[in-house]
ZAMI-528593 format. One record per atom (N, C-alpha, C): residue in one letter; x, y, z. Coordinates in steps of 0.02 Angstrom, whole numbers, padded with zeros to 5 digits, always signed. Layout:
residues N
aXYZ...
//
This chain:
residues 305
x-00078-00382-00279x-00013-00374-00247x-00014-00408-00179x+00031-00435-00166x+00057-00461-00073x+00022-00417-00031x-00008-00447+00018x-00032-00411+00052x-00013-00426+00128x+00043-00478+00151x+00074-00500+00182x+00134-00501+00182x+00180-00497+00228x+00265-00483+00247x+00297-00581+00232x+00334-00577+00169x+00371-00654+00183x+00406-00655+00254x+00395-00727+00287x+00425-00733+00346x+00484-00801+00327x+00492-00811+00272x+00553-00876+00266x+00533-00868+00180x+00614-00906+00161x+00609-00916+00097x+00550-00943+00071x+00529-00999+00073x+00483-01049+00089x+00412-01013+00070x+00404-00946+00079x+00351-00910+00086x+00334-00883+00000x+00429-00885-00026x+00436-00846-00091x+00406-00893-00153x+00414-00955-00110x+00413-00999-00164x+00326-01033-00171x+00281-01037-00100x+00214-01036-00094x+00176-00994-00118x+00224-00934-00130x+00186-00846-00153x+00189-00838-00226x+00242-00878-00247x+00244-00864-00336x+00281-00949-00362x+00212-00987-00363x+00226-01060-00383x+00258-01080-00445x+00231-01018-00483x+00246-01024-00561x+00242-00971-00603x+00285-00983-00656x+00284-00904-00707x+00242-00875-00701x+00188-00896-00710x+00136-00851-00720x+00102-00806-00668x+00104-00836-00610x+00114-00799-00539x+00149-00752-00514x+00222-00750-00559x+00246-00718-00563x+00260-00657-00614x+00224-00684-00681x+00207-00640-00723x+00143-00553-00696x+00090-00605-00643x+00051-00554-00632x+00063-00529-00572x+00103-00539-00542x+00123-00487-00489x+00182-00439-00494x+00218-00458-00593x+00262-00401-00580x+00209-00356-00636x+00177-00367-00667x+00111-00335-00699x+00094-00265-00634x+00050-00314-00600x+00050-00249-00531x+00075-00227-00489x+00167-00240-00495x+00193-00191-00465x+00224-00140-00508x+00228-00149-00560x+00245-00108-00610x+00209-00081-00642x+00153-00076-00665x+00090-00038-00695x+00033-00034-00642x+00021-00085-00605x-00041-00047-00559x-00121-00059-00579x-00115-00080-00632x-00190-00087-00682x-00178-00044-00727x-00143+00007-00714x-00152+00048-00811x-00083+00027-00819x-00103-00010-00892x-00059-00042-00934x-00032+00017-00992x+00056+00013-00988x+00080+00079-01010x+00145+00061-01057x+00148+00084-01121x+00195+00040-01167x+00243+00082-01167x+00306+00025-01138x+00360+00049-01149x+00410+00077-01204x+00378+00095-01259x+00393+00123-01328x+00352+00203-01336x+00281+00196-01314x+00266+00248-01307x+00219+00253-01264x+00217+00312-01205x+00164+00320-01153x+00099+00335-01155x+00086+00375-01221x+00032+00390-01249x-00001+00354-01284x+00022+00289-01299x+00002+00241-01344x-00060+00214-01337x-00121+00195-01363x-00179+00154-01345x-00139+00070-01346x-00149+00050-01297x-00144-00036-01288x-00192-00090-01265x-00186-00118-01331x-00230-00176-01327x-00201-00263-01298x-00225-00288-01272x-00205-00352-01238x-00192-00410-01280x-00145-00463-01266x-00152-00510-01339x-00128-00590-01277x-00123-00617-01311x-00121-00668-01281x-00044-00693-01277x-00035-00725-01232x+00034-00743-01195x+00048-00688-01148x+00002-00667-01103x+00040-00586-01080x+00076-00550-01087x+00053-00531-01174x+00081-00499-01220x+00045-00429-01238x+00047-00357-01244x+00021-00332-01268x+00046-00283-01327x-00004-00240-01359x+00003-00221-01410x+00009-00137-01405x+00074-00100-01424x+00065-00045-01433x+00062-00022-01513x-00011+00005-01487x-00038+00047-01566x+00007+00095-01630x+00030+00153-01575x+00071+00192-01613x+00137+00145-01636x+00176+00127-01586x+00226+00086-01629x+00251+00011-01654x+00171-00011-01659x+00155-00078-01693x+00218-00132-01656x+00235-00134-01597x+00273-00171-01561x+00236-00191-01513x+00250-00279-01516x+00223-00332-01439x+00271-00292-01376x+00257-00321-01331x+00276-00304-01271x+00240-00336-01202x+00276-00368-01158x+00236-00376-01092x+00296-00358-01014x+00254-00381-00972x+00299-00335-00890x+00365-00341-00905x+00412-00377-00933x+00483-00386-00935x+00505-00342-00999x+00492-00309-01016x+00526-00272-01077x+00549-00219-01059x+00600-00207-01058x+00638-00123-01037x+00650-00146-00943x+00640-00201-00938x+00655-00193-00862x+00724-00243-00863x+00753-00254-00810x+00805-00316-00812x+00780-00373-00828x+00726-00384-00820x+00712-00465-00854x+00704-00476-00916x+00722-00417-00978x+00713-00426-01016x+00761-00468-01071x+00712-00518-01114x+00766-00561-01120x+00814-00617-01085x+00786-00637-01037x+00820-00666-01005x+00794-00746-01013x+00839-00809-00973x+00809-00843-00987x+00814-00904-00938x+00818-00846-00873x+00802-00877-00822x+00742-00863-00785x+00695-00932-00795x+00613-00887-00745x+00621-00852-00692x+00553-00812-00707x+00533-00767-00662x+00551-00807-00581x+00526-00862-00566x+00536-00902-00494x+00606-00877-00478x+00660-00896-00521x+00721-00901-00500x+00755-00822-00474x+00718-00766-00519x+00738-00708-00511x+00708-00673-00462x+00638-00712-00445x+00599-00666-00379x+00655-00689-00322x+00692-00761-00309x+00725-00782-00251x+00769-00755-00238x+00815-00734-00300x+00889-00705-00310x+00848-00635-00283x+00804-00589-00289x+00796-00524-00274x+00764-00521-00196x+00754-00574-00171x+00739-00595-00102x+00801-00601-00047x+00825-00628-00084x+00902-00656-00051x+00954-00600-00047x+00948-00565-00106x+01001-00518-00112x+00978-00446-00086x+00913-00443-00067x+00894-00375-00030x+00886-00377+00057x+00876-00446+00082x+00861-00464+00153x+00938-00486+00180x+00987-00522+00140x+01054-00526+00180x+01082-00466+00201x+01093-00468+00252x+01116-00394+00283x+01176-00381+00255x+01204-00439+00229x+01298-00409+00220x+01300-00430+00129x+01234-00448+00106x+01235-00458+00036x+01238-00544+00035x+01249-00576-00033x+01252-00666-00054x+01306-00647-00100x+01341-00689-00096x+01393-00724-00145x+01360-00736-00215x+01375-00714-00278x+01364-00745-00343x+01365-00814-00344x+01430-00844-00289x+01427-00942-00289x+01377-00954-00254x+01367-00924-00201x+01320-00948-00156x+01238-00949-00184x+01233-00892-00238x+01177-00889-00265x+01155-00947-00312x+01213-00958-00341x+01199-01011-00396x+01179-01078-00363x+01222-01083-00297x+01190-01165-00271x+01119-01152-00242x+01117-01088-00237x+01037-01083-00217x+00973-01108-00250x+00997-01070-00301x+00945-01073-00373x+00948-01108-00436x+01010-01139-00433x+01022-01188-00462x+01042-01186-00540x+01075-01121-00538x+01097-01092-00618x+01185-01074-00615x+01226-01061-00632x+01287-01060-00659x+01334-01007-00603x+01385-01000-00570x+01402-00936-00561x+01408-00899-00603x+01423-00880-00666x+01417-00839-00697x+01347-00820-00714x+01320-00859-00720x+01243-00829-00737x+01226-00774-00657x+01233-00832-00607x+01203-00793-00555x+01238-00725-00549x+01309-00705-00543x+01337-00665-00533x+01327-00596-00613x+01290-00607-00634x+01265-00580-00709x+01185-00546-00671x+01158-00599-00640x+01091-00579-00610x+01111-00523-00569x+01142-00527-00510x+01169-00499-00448x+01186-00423-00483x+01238-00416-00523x+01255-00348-00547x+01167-00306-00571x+01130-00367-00611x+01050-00318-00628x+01042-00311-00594x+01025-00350-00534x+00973-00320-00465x+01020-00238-00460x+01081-00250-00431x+01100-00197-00409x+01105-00125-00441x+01088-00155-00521x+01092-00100-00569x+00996-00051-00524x+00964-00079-00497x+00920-00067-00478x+00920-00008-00403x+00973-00037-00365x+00968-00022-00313x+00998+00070-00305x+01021+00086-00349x+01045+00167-00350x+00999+00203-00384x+00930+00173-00409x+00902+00221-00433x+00878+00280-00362x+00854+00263-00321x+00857+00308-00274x+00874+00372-00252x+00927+00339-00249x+00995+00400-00231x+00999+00466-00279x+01004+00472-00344x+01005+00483-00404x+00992+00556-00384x+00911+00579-00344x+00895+00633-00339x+00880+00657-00282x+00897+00620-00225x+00889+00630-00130x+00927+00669-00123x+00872+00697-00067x+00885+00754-00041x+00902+00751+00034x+00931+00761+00060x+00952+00756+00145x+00956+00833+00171x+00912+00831+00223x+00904+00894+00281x+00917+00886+00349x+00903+00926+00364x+00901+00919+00470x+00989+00920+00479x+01000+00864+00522x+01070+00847+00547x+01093+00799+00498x+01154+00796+00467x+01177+00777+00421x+01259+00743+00418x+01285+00682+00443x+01353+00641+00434x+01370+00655+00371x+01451+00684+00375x+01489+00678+00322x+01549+00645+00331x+01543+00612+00306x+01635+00557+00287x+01647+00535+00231x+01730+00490+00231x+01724+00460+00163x+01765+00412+00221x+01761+00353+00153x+01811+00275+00171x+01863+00279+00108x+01888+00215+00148x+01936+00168+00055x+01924+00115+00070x+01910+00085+00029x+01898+00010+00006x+01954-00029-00026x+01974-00055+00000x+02025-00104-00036x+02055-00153+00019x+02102-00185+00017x+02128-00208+00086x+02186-00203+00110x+02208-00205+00162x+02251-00176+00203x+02339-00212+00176x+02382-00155+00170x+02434-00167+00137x+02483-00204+00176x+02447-00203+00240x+02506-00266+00299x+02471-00324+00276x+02421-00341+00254x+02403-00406+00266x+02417-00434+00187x+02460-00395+00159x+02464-00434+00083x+02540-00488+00093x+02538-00516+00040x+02602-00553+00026x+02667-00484+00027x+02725-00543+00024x+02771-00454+00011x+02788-00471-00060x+02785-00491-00103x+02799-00465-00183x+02731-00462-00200x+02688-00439-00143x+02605-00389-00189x+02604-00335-00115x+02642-00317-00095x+02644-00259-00069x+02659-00194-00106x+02614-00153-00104x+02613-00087-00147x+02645-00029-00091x+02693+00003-00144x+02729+00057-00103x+02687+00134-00095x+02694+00148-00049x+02667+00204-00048x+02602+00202-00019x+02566+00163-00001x+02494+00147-00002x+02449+00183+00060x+02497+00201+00098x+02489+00197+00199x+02439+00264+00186x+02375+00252+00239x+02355+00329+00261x+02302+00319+00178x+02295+00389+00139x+02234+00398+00114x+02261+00391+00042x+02318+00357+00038x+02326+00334-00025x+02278+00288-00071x+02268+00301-00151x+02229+00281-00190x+02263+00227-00212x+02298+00197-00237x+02344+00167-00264x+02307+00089-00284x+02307+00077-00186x+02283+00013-00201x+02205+00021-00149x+02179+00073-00156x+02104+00077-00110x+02077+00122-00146x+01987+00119-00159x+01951+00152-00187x+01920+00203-00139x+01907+00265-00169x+01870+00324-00103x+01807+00329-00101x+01760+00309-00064x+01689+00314-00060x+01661+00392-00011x+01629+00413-00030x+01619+00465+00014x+01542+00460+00028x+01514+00494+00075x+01447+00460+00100x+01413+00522+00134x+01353+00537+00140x+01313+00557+00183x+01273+00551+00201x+01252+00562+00260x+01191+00512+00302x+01167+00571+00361x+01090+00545+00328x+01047+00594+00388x+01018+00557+00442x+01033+00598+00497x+01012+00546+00567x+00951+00543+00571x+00937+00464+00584x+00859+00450+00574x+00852+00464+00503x+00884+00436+00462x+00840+00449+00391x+00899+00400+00343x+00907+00437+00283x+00928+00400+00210x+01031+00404+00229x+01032+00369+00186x+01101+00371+00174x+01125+00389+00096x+01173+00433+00077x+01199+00423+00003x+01255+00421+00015x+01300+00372-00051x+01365+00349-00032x+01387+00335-00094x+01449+00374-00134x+01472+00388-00195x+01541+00348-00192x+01532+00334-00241x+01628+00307-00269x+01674+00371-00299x+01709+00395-00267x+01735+00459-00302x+01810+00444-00333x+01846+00484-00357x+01917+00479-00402x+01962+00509-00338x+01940+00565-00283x+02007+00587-00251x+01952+00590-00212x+01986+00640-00137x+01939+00652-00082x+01951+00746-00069x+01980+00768-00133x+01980+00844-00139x+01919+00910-00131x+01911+00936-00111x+01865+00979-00080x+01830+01019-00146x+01853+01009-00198x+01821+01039-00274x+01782+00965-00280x+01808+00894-00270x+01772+00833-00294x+01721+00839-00255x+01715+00828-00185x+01667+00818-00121x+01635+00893-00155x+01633+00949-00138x+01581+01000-00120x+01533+00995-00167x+01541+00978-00227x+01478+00976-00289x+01425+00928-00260x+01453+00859-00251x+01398+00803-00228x+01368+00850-00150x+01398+00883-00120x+01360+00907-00058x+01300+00954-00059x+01322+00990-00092x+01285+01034-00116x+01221+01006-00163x+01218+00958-00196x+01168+00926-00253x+01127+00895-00197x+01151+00859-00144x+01117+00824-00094x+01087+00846-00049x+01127+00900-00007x+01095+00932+00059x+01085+00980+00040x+01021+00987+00097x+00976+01061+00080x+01008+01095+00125x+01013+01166+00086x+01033+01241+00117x+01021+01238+00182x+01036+01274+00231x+01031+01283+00293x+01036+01209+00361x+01047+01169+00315x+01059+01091+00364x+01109+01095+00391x+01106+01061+00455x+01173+01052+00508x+01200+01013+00473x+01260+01016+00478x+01344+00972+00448x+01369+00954+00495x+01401+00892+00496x+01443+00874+00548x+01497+00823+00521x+01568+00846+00527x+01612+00821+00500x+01667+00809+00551x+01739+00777+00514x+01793+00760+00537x+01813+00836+00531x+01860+00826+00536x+01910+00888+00531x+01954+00903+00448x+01940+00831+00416x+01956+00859+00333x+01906+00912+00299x+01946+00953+00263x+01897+00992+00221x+01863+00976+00160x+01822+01041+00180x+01756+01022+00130x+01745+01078+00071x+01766+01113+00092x+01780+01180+00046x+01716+01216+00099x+01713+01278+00117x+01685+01335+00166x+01609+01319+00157x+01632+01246+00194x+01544+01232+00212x+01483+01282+00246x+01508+01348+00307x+01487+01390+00334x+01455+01431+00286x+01456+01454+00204x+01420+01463+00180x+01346+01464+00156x+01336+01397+00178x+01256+01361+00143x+01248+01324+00216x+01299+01298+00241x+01272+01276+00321x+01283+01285+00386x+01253+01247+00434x+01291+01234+00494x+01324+01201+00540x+01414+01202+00509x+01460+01162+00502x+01475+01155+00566x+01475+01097+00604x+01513+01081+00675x+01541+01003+00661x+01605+01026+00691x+01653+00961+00677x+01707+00920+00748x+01741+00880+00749x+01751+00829+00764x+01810+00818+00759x+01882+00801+00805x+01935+00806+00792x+01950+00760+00796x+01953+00707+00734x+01996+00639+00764x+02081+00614+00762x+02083+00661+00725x+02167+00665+00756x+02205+00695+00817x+02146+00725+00847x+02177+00739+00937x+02135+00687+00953x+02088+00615+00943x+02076+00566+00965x+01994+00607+01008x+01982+00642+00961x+01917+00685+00998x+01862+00653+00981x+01818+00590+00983x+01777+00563+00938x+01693+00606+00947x+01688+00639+01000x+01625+00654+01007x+01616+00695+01073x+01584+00745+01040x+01558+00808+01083x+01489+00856+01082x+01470+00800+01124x+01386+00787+01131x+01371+00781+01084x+01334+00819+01021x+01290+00776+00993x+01346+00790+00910x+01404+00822+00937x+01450+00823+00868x+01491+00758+00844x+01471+00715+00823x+01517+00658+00817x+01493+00623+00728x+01527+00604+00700x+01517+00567+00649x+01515+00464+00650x+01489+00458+00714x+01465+00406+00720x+01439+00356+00686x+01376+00392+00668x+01335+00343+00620x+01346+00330+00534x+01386+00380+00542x+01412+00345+00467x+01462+00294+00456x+01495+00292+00522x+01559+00242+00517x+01516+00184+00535x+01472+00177+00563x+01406+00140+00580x+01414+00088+00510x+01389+00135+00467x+01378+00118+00385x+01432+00101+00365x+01496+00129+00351x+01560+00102+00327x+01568+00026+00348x+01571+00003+00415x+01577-00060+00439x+01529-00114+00427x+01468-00091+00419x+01422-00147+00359x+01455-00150+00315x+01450-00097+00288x+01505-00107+00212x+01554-00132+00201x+01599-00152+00255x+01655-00190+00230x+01656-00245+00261x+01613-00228+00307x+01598-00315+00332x+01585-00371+00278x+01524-00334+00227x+01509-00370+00175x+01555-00369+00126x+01611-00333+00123x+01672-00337+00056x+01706-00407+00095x+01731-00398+00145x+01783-00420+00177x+01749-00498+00191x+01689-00508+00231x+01654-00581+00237x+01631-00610+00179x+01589-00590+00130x+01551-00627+00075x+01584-00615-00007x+01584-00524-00019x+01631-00513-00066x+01718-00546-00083x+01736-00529-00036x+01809-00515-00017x+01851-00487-00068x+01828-00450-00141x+01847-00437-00191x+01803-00380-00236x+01806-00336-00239x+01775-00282-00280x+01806-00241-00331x+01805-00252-00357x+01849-00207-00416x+01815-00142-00411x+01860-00087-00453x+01835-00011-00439x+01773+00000-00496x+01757-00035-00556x+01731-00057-00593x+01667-00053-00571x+01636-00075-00544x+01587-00113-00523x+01568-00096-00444x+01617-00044-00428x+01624-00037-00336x+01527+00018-00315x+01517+00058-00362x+01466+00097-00360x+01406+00032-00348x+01405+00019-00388x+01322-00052-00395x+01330-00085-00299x+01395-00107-00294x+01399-00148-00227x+01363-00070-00175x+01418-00017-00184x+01375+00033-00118x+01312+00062-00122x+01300+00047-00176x+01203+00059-00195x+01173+00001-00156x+01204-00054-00162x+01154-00108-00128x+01164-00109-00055x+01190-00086-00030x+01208-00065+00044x+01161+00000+00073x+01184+00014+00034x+01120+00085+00032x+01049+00072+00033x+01032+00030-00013x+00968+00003-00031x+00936-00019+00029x+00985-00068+00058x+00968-00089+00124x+00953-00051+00190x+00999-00009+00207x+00982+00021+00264x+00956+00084+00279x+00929+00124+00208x+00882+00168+00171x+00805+00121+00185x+00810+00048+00173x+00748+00018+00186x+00742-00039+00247x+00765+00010+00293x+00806-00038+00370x+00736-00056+00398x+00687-00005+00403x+00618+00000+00430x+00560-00035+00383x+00567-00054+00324x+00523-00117+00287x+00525-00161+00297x+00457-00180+00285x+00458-00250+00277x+00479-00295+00232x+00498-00357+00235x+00523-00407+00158x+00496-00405+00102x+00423-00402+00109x+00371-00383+00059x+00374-00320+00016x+00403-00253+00077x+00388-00209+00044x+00461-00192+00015x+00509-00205+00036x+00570-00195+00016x+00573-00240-00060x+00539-00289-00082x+00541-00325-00118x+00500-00301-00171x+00436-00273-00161x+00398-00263-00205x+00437-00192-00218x+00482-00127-00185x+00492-00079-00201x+00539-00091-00252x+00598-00155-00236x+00642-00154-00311x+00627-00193-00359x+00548-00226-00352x+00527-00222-00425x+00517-00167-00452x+00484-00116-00425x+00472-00064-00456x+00529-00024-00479x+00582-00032-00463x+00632-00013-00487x+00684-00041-00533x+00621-00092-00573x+00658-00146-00634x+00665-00094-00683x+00599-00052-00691x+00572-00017-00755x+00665+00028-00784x+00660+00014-00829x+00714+00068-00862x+00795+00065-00838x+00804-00004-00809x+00859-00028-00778x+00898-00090-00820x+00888-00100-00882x+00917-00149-00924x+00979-00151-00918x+01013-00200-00899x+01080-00200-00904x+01106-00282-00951x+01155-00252-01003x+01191-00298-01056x+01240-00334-01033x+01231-00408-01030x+01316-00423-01022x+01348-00396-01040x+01361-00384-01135x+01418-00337-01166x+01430-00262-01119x+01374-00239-01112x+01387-00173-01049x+01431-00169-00976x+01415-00229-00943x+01426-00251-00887x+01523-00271-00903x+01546-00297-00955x+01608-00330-00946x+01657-00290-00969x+01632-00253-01022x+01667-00188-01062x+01689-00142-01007
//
C-alpha cells in the first residue's frame, strides 16, 4: 500500500503506471493479504492466473473488482484511480464534462463513473453516531425563483416552499463528522426519527428556532433566533453548519449548476465525504474510498430508472 501523501496529479499517474499496479494495490486495500470471496466468506481460495481467483464452495472465478464498482467495467483501472482522485480532492466536486476531457472517455461514460464513486461516498453515514455539541439545520436546494425566466417562474415557491427546491437536513458535530439527508418535508415527525438514529442521548442540541418535536426529552436543547435577526449567543449559534450548506451550493451553483432530486442524496454524500475527511491526507482519503468500493455496485439500468 502507499506509503506516501500524492502531492499533484502527476504523482497518480507515477504511483499506478499500469493495470496491473493498479490491480495490486486495490488487492491491498481491499483484502489486506487475506484473500476473501465475494460469493462466500468461508470459502477456501485458491489463486489462478490473470489475478483471478477461485472460490471452492461456489465454483466461481473472481478477482479485486467483483462486487465492487469496477465491476465489469471497461474503463482501466488508471482511468478510474484519476476520476477517484479528482473527484475526492476538488473541494467543490468536477464536472462529468470536465472529467471526460481529463481522462479522455465520453461524458456520459464519465458522468456514469462520477454517480459510482459517489454511490461510495454515503456508506459512512449509514450508521454515525454524533455526541458532545451538536448543529441542527436544514437547506433547499434548487435555485432562486427571482433569477428564473418569467414563463419558468413557479408560483408559490417563496420561503420554504418544495415545489421547485429540494429539503436537505443536516447535522454536524463541532470538531467532528457531518450527516446530511435529502428529506420529502421539513416536519418534526420527518426530522425527529433521523435525530434520534444519529445523536446520542444526552448531547447538546443547538438549533434555529424551527421545531423539532420536544427535543428536551433525550437532550440539551439551546437555540437561536433568526427571525429576531439573533444569529449567536456565545457559544449558541448554528454557524457551522451553514458553514457546510455554502460548500454545498457553491458546488451546485459553480460546477454542478443542476441536480435533480433523483440523484440529490449521492451529490450530499460526496460533500460529506469530503469534509468528514477535511483532516486526511490525499493518500488516505483515497485509499479510504477504495475501501469503500466493496458492495457498492451500481447499474446503469439502476442509475437511469
Amino acid at each position: 500500500m502507499i506509503g506516501k501523501d500524492f502531492k499533484s496529479i502527476i504523482e497518480i499517474f507515477t504511483t499506478f503506471p499500469t493495470e496491473q499496479a493498479c490491480i495490486e494495490h486495490l488487492e491491498k486495500t481491499i483484502w489486506d493479504g487475506n484473500i476473501v470471496s465475494p460469493f462466500d466468506e468461508t470459502s477456501k481460495v485458491y489463486k489462478c492466473k490473470n489475478n483471478r481467483y477461485w472460490c471452492v464452495n461456489t465454483r466461481k472465478y473472481f478477482n479485486a473488482k467483483t462486487n465492487t464498482i469496477f465491476e465489469n467495467t471497461k474503463v482501466p483501472l488508471v482511468k478510474w484511480f484519476v476520476a477517484i482522485y479528482l473527484n475526492a480532492t476538488h473541494k467543490k466536486g468536477i464536472s462529468s464534462l470536465q472529467l471526460s476531457q481529463y481522462i479522455d472517455v465520453t461524458q456520459k461514460t464519465a458522468w456514469f463513473m462520477l454517480h459510482r464513486i459517489r454511490k461510495c461516498y454515503g456508506q459512512p453515514q449509514e450508521d454515525a453516531q454524533l455526541q458532545g455539541e451538536v448543529e441542527i439545520d436544514e437547506t433547499f436546494v434548487g435555485g432562486k425563483n427571482k433569477n428564473r425566466h418569467w414563463d419558468k417562474k413557479v408560483k408559490n415557491s417563496q420561503g420554504r416552499a418544495f415545489k421547485d427546491k429540494t429539503p436537505v437536513f443536516g447535522m454536524l458535530q463541532r470538531g467532528g463528522k457531518v450527516i446530511a439527508k435529502v428529506v420529502s418535508d421539513t416536519k418534526a415527525q420527518t426530522l425527529r426519527p433521523i435525530i434520534d438514529k444519529h445523536i446520542v442521548e444526552e448531547s447538546t442540541v443547538y438549533t434555529d428556532e424551527w421545531f423539532y418535536g420536544n427535543l428536551h426529552e433525550k437532550y440539551t436543547h439551546k437555540q437561536v433566533f433568526h427571525v429576531a435577526k439573533v444569529y449567536a449567543v456565545g457559544d449558541v449559534y448554528t454557524n457551522t453548519i451553514e458553514g457546510f450548506w455554502s460548500i454545498l451550493k457553491r458546488g451546485y451553483i459553480g460546477v454542478y449548476h443542476y441536480i435533480s432530486r433523483k440523484h440529490l442524496q449521492r451529490y450530499v454524500d460526496e460533500f460529506c465525504f469530503r469534509y468528514n475527511t477535511r483532516d486526511y491526507s490525499q493518500y488516505q482519503r483515497f485509499n479510504l474510498l477504495l475501501c469503500n468500493t466493496k458492495n457498492r455496485r451500481l447499474k446503469y439500468k439502476d442509475l437511469i430508472n
